[in-house]
N, C-alpha and C positions, 0 to 999 in steps of 0.2 A: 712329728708334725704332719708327714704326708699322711699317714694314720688317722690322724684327730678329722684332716682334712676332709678324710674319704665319708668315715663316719656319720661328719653334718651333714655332707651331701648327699648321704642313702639316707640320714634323717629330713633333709629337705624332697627328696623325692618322693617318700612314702608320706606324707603332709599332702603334696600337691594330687598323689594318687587317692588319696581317701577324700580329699576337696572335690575331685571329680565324678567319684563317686557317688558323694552326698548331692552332687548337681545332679546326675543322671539320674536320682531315683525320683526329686522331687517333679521334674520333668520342666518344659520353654514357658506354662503359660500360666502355674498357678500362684507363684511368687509375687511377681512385682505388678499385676494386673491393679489390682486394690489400693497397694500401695500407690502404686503413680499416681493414682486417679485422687487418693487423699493429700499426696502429696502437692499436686499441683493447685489443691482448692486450700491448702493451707492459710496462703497467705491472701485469702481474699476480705477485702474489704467490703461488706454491707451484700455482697454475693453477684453483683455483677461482673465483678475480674474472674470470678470463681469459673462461672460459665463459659467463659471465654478460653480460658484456661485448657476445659477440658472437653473442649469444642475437636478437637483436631482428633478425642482417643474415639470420638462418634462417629465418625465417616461409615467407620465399619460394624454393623450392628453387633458381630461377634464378641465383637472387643469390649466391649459399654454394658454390662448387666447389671452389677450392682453398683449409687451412686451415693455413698457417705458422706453426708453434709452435716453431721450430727457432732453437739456440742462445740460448735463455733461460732456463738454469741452473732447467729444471724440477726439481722431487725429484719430484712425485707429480700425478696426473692425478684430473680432477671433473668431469664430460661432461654432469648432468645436465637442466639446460638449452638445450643448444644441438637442432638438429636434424639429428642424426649422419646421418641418412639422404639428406639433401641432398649429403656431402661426395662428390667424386667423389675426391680425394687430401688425404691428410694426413702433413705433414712434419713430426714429431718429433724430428727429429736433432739431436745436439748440444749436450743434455740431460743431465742426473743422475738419468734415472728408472731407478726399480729393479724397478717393477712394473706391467704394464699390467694393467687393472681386466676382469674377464671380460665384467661388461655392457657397456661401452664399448665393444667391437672387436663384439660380438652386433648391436650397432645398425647397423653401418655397413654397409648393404643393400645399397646402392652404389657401394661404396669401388675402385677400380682399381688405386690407387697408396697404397701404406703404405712410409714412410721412417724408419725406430729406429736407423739405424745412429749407433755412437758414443755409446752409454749404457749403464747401470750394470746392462741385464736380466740375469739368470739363467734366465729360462725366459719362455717364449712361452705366451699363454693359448690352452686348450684351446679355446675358443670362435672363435679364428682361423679352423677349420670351417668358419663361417656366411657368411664373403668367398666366395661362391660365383663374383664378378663381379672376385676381386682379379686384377691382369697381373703387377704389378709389387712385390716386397718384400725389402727390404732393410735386414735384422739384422746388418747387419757392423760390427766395432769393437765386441761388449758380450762376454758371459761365460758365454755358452749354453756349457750341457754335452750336450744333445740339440735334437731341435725336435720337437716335439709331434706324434703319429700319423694329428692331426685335418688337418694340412697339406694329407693325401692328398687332402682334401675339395676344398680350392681348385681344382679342376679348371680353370680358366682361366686359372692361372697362367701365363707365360709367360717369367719370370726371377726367379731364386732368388740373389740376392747374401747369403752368409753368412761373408764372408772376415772373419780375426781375430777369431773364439770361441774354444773349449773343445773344441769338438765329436770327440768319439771312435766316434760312431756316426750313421749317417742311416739313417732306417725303413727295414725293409726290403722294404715294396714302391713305393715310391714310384714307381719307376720303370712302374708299372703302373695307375700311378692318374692322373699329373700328364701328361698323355701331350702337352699344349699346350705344354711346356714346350723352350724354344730355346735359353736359355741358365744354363748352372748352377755359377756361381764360389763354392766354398770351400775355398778357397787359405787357408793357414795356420791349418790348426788342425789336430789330434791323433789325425787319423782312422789308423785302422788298413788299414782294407777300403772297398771301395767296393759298395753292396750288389749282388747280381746280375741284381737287376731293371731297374738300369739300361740293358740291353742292349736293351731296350721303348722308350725314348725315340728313338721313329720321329722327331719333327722336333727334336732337340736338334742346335742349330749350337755349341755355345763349353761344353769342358767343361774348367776349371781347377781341380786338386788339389794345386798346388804347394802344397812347403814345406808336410807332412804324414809320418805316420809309415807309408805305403803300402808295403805287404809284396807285392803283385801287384793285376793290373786283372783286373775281368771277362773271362770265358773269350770269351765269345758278345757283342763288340762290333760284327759284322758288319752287327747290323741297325740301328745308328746311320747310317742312309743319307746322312742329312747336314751329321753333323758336319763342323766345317771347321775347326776348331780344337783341338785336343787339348795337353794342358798337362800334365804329372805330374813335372816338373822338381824338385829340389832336397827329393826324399824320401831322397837318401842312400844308407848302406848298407844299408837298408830295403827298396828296390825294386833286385831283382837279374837281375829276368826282364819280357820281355813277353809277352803272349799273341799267337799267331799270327794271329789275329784282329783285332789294328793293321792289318796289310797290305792286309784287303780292306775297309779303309774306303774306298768309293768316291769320297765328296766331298773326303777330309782334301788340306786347303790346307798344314796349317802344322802340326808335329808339333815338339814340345819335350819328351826324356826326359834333359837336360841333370842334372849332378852327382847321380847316381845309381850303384849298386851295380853296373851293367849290363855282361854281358863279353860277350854274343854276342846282336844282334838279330835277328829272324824274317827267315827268307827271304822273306817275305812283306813286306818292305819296299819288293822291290823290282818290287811292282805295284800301287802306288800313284802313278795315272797323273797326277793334280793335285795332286800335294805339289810346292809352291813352297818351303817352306820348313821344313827339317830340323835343330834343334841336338840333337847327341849328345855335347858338351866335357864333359870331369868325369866320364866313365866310364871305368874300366878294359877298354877294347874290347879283343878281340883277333877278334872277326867282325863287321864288315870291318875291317882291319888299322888302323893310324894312316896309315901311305900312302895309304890309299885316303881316307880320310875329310877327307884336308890337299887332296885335289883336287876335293872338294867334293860336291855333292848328284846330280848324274846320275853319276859315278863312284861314290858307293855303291849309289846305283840297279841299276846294270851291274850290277856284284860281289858283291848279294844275288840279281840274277835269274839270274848264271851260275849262283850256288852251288845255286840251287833246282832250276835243269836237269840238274844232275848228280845231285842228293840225287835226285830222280824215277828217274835212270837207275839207279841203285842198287840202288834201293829191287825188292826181289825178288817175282817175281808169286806172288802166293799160289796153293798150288794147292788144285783142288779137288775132293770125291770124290761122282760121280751129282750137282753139285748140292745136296749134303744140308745145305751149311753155311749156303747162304740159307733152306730149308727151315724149316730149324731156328730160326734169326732172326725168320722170319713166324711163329713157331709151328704150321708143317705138320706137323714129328715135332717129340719133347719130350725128346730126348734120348735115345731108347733104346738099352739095352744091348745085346750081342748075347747069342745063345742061352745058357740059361743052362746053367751050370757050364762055361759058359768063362771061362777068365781075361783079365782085362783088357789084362794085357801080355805074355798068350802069341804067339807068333811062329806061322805056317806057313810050309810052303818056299814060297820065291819072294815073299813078303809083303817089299814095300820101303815100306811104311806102317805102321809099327810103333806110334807116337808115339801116346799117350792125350791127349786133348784134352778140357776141359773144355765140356760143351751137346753135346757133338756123342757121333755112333752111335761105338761101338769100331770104330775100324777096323784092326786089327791081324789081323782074321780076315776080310779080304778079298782076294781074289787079284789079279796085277795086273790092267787093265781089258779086255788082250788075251785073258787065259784066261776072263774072266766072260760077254764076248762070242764065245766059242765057242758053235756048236750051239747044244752040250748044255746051254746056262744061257740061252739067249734067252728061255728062259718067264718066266725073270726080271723083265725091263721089261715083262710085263704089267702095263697099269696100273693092275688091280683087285688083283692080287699086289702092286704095289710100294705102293699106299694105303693096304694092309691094315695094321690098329692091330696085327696077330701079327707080334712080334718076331724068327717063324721066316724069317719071306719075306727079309728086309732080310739075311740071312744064306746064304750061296752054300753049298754043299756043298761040306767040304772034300776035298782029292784024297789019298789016303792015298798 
């Protein structure tokens, strides 16, 4: 018996030695922080007890960083007492709120992380502004019909998740103001356009607009330098066209224009040197064919960078006369007519420049460029003569 005795009792010793153990590694303050702080708002009713509750662990900002309010059939929010300015994230998801309170988001000086997705909002408060320090916010799952102008303010944002609202419209300059911004998912909502400021989000990696009602993308996506994701899938017969400006996205890794309205992609698809990954299923293609697209991503590669080598050789050199048409463009001349009481689409002999052209001098009363450089017209390209604002000079004498 004294035996058995001893036994339990180096068995109960070696238990309370390895108990202490496992205390000492985890360490004083990463355990039960979280939990108190959820346990105390457990039993909160409608969220004012809640606050209150966990009023006392805020005194000390150290203490207070993260505030889990999430999946406790909140309806309505009461902040008054805690010390908003301590939180550095707060998780409200998963909630029945319908309304966030304007002073409650004003306070949160600190805030990094804001989680609402999956509740009852309608609209975002004005005062979201004041997250001058927000990264991260996510309104996805509620019933926004816009997001608030004050948005632009959050300048350190860093990702915008607003997937499954309402949403028919996003400010339109966002793209000018958020410029921290790297990733921007709203995927399924009811967006028409995508605004064209967009084309400003120098560091934007991951842009998702699926399953939307998108009619076309930004002209000028070119200066997305490092996107690497792009998404605009399952808009339908909605999105019919891309801009030729996909193609010189430098970084795109992974391009999805998948069940959409689309029948001829940019020849510019096919200098998109790091696309790894291409879905184009669910369009009615007919550039690059269905044979081309069944043998995969470097075969439509090929077959938009053939097509683009020819469309160049085609494509006819424009001509030009003295130079005037860049002139014209930098505002050197301003259009001028030739002498007056001539007619704009009278012909002379040997004139094979007939054509009136809009900005640019008549040139239908020029001769061709062998007879003007004759002799008798060198004084012409004097360059005090050809400067001259008198409409006489710009006009040769004709040969009767």
């Amino acid at each position: 018996e004294d035996m058995m005795g001893y036994e339990h009792m180096n068995q109960m010793t070696m238990t309370t030695t390895g108990m202490m153990k496992n205390f000492n590694k985890v360490g004083p303050i990463n355990i039960p922080r979280k939990k108190t702080t959820r346990r105390s708002v457990s039993a909160i009713d409608g969220g004012a007890a809640a606050t209150a509750a966990a009023a006392g662990e805020g005194d000390r900002p150290q203490d207070l960083k993260t505030l889990d309010l999430s999946g406790m059939s909140l309806a309505s929010l009461s902040a008054s007492s805690i010390n908003l300015a301590s939180i550095s994230k707060l998780d409200l998801s998963n909630n029945n709120i319908q309304q966030i309170p304007e002073s409650l988001v004003a306070r949160m000086l600190n805030l990094w992380t804001l989680d609402l997705h999956s509740n009852q909002l309608k609209t975002l408060p004005n005062s979201i502004g004041c997250l001058s320090k927000l990264k991260v916010l996510n309104v996805s799952g509620n019933n926004l019909k816009a997001l608030p102008k004050t948005i632009e303010d959050c300048r350190s944002l860093e990702e915008l998740n607003a997937n499954f609202n309402e949403l028919t419209t996003l400010p339109d300059t966002i793209g000018f103001e958020l410029t921290n911004l790297t990733k921007l998912s709203v995927n399924s909502n009811k967006l028409i356009v995508l605004p064209s400021s967009l084309g400003h989000l120098t560091s934007l990696r991951v842009l998702d607009a699926r399953l939307n009602h998108l009619g076309s993308l930004p002209e000028d996506l070119e200066n997305l330098v490092n996107l690497q994701v792009l998404n605009v899938s399952q808009n339908f017969q909605h999105l019919k066209t891309l801009p030729y400006s996909v193609g010189l996205l430098i970084s795109l890794v992974e391009l999805d224009v998948s069940y959409n309205g689309i029948k001829v992609l940019p020849d510019s698809i096919g200098c998109l040197r790091k696309i790894q990954k291409l879905s184009v299923e669910g369009n009615p293609l007919v550039s690059p064919p269905f044979e081309v697209v069944e043998n995969g991503l470097e075969a439509v590669k090929q077959y938009m960078s053939e097509k683009m080598t020819e469309s160049n050789k085609k494509t006819p050199t424009k001509k030009k006369f003295w130079g005037i048409g860049k002139m014209v463009k930098f505002k050197t001349f301003h259009g001028l007519s030739s002498s007056p009481g001539r007619s704009p689409g009278r012909r002379t002999g040997g004139d094979s420049h007939g054509d009136e052209r809009e900005g640019f001098i008549n040139v239908s009363d020029y001769r061709q460029i062998d007879g003007i450089a004759s002799p008798r017209h060198v004084s012409l390209f004097n360059p005090r003569r050809l400067l001259s604002p008198l409409s006489a000079y710009f006009s040769p004498p004709r040969y009767r």
